[in-house]
C-alpha positions in Angstrom: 124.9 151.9 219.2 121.4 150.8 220.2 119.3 148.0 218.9 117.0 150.0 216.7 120.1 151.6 215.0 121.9 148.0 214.3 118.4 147.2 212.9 118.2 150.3 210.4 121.8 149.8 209.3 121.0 146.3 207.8 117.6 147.6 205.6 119.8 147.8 202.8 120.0 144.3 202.0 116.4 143.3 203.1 113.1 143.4 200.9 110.6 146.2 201.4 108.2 144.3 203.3 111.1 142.5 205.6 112.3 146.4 206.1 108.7 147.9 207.2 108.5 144.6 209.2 111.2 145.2 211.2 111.0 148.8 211.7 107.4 148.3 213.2 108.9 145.5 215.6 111.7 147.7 216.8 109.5 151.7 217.2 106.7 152.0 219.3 103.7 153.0 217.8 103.9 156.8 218.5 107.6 156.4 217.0 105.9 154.7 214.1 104.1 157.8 213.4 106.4 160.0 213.6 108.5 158.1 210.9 105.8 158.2 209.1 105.1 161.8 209.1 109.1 162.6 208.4 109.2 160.1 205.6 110.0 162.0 202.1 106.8 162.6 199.7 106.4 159.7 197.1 106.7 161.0 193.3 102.9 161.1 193.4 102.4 163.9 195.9 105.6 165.5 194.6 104.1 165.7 191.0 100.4 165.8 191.4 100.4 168.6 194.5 102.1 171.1 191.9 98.9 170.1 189.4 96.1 172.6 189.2 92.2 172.3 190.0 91.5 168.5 190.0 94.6 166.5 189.7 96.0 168.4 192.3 93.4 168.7 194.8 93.6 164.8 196.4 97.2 166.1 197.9 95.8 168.9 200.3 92.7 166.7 200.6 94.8 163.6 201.5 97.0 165.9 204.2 94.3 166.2 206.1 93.1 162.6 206.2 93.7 159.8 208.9 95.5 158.1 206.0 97.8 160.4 206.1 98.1 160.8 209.6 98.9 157.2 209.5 101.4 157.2 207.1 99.3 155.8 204.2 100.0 157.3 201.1 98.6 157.3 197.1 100.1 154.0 196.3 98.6 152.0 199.6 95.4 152.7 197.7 96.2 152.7 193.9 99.4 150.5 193.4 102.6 151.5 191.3 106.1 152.6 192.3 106.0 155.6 194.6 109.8 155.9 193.9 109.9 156.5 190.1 108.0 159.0 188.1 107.7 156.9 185.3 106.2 153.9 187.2 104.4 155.3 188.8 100.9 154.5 187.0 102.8 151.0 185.8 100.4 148.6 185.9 103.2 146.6 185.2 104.3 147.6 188.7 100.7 147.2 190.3 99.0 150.6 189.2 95.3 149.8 190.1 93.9 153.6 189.3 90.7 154.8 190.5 87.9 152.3 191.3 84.5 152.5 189.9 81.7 152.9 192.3 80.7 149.0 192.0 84.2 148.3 192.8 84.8 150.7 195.5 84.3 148.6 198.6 86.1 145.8 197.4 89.1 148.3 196.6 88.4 149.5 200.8 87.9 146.1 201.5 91.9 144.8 200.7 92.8 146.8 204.2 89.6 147.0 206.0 87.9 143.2 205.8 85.7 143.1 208.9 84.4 146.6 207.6 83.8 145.0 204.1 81.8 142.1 205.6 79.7 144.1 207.5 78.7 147.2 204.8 77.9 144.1 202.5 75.5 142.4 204.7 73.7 145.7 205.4 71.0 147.1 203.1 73.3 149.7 201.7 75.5 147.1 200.9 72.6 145.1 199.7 71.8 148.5 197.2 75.8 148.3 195.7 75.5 149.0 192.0 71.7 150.3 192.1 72.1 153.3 193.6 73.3 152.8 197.0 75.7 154.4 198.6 79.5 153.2 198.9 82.5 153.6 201.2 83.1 157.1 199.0 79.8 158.4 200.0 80.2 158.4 203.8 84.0 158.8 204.3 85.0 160.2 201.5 87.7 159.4 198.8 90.8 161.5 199.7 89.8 163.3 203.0 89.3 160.2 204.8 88.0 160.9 208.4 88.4 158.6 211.7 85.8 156.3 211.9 83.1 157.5 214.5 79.5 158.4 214.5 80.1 161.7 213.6 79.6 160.6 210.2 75.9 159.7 210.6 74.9 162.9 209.6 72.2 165.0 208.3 74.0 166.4 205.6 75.4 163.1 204.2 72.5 160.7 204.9 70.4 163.4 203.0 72.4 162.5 199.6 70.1 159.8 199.6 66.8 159.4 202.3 65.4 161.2 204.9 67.6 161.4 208.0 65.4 159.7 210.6 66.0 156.5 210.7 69.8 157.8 210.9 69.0 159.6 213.8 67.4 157.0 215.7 70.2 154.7 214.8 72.7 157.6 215.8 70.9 157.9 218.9 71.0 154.3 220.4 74.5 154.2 219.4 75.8 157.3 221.2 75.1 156.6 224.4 77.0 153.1 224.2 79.5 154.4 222.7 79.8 157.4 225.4 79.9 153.7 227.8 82.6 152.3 225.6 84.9 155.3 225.7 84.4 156.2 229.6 85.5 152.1 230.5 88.0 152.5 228.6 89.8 155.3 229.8 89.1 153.6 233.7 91.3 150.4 232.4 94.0 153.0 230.8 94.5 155.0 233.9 94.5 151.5 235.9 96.7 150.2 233.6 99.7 153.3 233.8 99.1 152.5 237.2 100.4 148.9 236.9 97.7 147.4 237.8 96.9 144.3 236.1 93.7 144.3 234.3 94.1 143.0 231.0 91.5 140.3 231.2 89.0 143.6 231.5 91.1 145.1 228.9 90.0 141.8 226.9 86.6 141.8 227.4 86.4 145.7 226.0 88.2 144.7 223.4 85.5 142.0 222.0 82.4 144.1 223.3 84.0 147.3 221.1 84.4 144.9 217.9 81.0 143.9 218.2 79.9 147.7 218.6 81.7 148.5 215.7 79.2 145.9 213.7 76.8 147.8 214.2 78.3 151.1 212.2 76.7 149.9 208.8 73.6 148.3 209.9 70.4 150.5 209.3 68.2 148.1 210.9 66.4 150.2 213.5 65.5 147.1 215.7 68.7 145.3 215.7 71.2 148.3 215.9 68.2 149.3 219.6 68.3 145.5 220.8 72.3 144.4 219.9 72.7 148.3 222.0 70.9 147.4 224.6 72.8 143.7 224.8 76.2 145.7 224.6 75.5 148.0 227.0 74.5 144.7 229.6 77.8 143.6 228.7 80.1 146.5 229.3 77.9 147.0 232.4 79.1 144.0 233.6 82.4 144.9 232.9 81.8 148.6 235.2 80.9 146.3 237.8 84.0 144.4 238.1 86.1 148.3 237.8 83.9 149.1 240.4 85.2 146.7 242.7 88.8 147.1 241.8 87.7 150.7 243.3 85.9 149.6 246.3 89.3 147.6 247.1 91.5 150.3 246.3 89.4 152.9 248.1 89.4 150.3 251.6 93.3 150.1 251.1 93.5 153.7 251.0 91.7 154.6 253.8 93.2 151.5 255.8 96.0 153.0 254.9 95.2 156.7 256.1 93.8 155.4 259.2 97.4 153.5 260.0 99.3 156.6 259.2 97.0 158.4 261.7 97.5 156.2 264.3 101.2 156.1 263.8 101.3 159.8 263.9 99.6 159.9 266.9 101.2 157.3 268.7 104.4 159.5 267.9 103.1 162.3 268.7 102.2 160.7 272.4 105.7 159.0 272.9 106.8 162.7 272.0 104.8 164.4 275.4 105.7 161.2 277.5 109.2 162.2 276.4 108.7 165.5 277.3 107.0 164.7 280.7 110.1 162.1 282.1 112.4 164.6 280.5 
């Protein structure tokens, strides 16, 4: 019996939250997933996905979301008992409902806090409850999408102004985000490898956060220059990958050249061999 089974067999007598605890300390994350994905349907979807028109559209909305594909279902967002029909909507047993638009970014905010910070400090933020846009407005309510810059788009920045201060924003952000994405993939591959770059790794880490501060700031100026800073900073970061390179490409051909001369030196011994024999 292996460890993750002894681990399952004992969720009986723990609390939910020790239960998901453990589980996420013994799966990886793809095995997380999975679970997730396998798990049975809470009484939510199971009720409201046989409802017509409105109160059953969130279900095939919500299958398609990253919520779902994360395993976040109905009551992650609006409280109750996923496990009984009647308590569902108890707000006796933490039923929250829908938000109203005031409240929606606080209702976003319980799971995504950084996010929260940052939409508040920006001028849409600044525009909550006179007209300006909220979390709902961008990414939707049910059909959540990943967070990327596909979102800045003309079709949804339209809703409310002219798209070209969007665009510009779009456009300084793209490119560093192209950066972003190509480093990364240089400190994966290096990383299945075994080689030991995790202080690189690190540094990403902190220069993507501070990327991602930018997503709700519609300051033209500061999204160009804090871009333009960013892209310095994972350039020194390219730098040092570049010389991990350099190294490995020296070692590589060292090595070639030492094969060669192995192969040749065999190769002689062979005729001198030959010649005595």
């Amino acid at each position: 019996m292996t460890m993750t089974t002894v681990r399952v067999t004992t969720l009986a007598n723990l609390s939910l939250v020790a239960a998901c605890a453990l589980l996420i300390a013994a799966l990886t994350p793809q095995a997380v997933l999975a679970a997730a994905a396998e798990q049975p349907e809470t009484v939510c979807i199971q009720c409201h996905s046989t409802l017509p028109d409105q109160l059953g559209a969130p279900v095939n909305l919500w299958r398609k979301s990253i919520h779902a594909e994360n395993g976040i279902s109905c009551n992650s967002c609006h409280g109750g008992d996923p496990r009984i029909a009647d308590q569902a909507m108890s707000p006796a047993h933490g039923f929250l409902g829908a938000p109203k638009d005031p409240d929606v970014p606080a209702f976003c905010g319980r799971c995504h806090p950084g996010v929260l910070k940052d939409y508040l400090a920006s001028k849409h933020g600044k525009a909550l409850g006179k007209g300006g846009p909220t979390c709902f407005t961008c990414h939707s309510n049910h059909l959540v999408l990943k967070a990327s810059l596909d979102l800045i788009n003309e079709k949804t920045c339209t809703q409310c102004h002219d798209f070209e201060r969007a665009r510009t924003i779009k456009a300084a952000m793209m490119q560093t985000e192209g950066y972003v994405l190509s480093i990364d993939r240089r400190i994966t591959d290096y990383q299945n490898r075994g080689i030991d770059v995790e202080r690189l790794a690190k540094s990403l880490f902190s220069v993507r956060n501070r990327f991602h501060t930018l997503f709700h700031d519609v300051d033209v100026t500061r999204v160009k220059s804090e871009s333009a800073q960013i892209n310095a900073d994972l350039g020194k970061i390219d730098q040092e990958l570049k010389g991990i390179e350099s190294v490995m490409h020296q070692r590589k051909l060292a090595g070639g050249i030492v094969v060669a001369f192995l192969l040749g030196l065999a190769g002689l011994l062979h005729l001198l061999k030959k010649t005595f024999d």
